[in-house]
C-alpha positions in Angstrom: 0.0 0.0 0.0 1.1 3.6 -0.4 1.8 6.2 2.0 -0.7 7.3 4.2 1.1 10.5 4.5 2.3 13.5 2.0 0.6 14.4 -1.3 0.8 10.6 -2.9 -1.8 9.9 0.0 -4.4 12.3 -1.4 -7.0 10.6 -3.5 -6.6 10.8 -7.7 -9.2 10.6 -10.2 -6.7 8.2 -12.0 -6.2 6.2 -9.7 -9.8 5.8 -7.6 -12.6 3.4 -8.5 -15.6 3.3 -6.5 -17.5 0.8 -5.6 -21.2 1.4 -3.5 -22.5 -1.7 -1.9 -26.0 -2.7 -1.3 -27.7 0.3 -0.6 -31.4 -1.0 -0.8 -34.5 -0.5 1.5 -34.2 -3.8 3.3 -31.0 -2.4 4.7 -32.1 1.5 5.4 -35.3 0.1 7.2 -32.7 -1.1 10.0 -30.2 1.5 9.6 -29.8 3.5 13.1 -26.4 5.3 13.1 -27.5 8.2 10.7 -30.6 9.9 9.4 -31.5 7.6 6.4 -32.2 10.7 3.9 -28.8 11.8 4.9 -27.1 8.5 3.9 -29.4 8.2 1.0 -28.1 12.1 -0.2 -24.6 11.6 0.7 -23.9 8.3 -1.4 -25.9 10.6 -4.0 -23.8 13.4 -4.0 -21.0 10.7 -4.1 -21.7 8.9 -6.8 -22.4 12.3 -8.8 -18.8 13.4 -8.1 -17.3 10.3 -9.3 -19.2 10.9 -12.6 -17.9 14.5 -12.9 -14.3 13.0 -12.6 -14.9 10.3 -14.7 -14.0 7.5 -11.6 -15.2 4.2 -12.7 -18.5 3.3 -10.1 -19.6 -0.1 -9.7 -23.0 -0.7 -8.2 -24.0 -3.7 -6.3 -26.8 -5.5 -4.6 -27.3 -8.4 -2.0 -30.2 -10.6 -2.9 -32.2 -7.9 -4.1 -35.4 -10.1 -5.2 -35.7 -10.0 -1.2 -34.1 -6.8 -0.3 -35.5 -4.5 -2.9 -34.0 -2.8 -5.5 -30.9 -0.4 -5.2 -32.7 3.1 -4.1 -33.8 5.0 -7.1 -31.6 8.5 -6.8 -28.6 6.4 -7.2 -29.4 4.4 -9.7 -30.5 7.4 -11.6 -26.8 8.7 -11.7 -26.3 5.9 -13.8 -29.1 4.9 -15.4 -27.8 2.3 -17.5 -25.6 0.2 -15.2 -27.3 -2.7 -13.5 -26.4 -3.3 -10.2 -24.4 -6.9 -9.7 -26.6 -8.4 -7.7 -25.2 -11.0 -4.7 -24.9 -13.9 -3.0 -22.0 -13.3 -0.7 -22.6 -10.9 2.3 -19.1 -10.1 1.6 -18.7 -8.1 -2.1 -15.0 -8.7 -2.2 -15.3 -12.1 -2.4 -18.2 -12.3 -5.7 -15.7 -12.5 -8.5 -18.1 -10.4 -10.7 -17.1 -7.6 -8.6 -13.2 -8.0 -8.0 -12.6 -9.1 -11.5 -13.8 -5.9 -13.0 -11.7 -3.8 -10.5 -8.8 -5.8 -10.6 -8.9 -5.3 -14.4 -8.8 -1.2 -14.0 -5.4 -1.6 -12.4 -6.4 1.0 -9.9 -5.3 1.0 -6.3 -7.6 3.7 -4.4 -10.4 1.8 -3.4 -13.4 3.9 -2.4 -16.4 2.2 -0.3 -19.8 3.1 1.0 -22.0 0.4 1.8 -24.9 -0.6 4.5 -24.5 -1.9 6.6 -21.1 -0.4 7.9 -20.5 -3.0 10.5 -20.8 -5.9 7.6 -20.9 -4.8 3.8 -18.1 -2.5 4.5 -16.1 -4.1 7.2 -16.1 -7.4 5.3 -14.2 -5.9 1.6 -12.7 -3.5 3.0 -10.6 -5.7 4.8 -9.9 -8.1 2.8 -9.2 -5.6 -0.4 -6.5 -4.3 2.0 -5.1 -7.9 2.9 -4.5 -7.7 -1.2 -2.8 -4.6 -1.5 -5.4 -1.8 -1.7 -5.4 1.6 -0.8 -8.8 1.4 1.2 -10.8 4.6 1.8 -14.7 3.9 3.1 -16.6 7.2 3.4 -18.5 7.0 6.5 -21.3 9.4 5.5 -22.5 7.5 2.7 -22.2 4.2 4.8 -24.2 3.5 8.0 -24.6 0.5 10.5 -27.7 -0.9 12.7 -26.6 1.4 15.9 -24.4 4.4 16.4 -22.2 1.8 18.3 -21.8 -1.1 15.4 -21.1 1.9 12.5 -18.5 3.0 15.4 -17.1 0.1 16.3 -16.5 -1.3 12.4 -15.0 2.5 11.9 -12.7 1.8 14.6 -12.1 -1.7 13.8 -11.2 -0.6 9.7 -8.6 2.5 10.9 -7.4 -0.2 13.0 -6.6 -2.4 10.1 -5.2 0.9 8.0 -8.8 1.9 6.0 -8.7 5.5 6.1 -12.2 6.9 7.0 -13.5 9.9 4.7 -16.1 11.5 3.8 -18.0 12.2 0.4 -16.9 16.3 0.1 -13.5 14.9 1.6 -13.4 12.6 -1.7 -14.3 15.4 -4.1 -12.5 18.1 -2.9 -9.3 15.5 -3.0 -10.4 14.6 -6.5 -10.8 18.9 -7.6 -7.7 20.0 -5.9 -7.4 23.7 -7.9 -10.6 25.1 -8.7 -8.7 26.3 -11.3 -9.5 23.3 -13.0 -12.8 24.6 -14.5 -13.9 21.6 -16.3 -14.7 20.1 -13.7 -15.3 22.8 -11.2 -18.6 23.8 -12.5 -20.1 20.8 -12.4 -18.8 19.6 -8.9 -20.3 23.2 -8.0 -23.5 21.6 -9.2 -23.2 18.8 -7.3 -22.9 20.4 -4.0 -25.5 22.4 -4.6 -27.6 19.5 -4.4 -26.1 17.6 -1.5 -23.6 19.9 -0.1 -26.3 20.9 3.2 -24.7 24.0 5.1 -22.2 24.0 2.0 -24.9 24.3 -0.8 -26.6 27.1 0.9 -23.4 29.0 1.5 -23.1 28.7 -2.0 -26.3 29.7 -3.3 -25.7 32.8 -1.1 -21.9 33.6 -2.9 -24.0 33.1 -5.9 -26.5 35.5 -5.4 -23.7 38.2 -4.2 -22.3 37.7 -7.0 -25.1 38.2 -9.4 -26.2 41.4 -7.7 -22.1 42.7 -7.4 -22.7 42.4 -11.3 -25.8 44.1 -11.8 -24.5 46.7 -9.6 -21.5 47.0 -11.3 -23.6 47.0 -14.7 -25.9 49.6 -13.9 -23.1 51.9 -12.9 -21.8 51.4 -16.0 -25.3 53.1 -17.7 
């Protein structure tokens, strides 16, 4: 694994693939840790960044004739994708996952799953028994109790998964908001799912927009 320290420890677009793990209603009716609508925006807003930045996402399921279906707003980011749909509890071992990873050649692994304590905990630590840089974003991944998406937090740091969150991931991914094609439409993205952030936003916007008219009707 690389370092965990210096710039080289800072997530790249190149070198990231995603993968969101079983994010269905079975699982949210049980999930405790978090507000559901806030895990359910959060892995939104996630997997809308990693489209901005072009990071390969792979979507999966866990028995989903039994579990439901993965929750619509996700599966709307990428319409044409069909979840892989599950036996194994744990992803990492389903070969219809790894092998499609595996094939990227990238080494930034980036997890969200429910439950925390057990579709997360389980790949994440085997994917760093193989060698990957393993980064689970906490706010897009939740657990039955505050106490089991804790403990499984603890347990993952513990084993040398670094714990993130999903504006942690894009603003590691942006860098320079000089970098203006992708910029605007991370903007965008916050706007929708950024909370505190995207109404500070909307408010720079608006100051904007009237510094310009201002400045416009001076002009007159």
């Amino acid at each position: 694994m690389s370092t965990k320290t210096g710039l080289q420890a800072l997530l790249r677009p190149e070198d990231s693939y995603v993968v969101l793990i079983d994010h269905q209603p079975y699982q949210f009716a049980n999930l405790h840790s978090h507000e559901p609508t806030m895990i359910a925006n959060n892995v939104i807003g996630l997997a809308k960044a990693a489209k901005v930045f072009n990071v390969p996402t792979l979507l999966t399921t866990v028995i989903e004739e039994r579990g439901g279906y993965l929750i619509k707003g996700l599966q709307d980011v990428f319409p044409d994708q069909k979840p892989i749909n599950r036996t194994f509890i744990n992803t990492w071992q389903d070969p219809a996952v790894t092998d499609v990873v595996k094939k990227s050649g990238r080494k930034q692994l980036i997890l969200a799953a429910l439950w925390t304590e057990v579709c997360l905990a389980m790949p994440a630590l085997q994917a760093l028994g193989e060698g990957y840089d393993v980064f689970v974003v906490t706010d897009a991944s939740g657990g039955v109790s505050v106490e089991a998406h804790d403990m499984a937090v603890r347990r993952l740091v513990q084993a040398g998964a670094v714990p993130i969150t999903w504006m942690a991931v894009a603003a590691e991914w942006q860098r320079d908001w000089a970098r203006e094609e992708t910029a605007v439409p991370l903007s965008g993205v916050i706007g929708e799912h950024g909370g505190g952030s995207a109404i500070a936003y909307a408010w720079e916007m608006q100051l904007l927009e009237s510094a310009a008219k201002a400045a416009k009707a001076s002009a007159r």
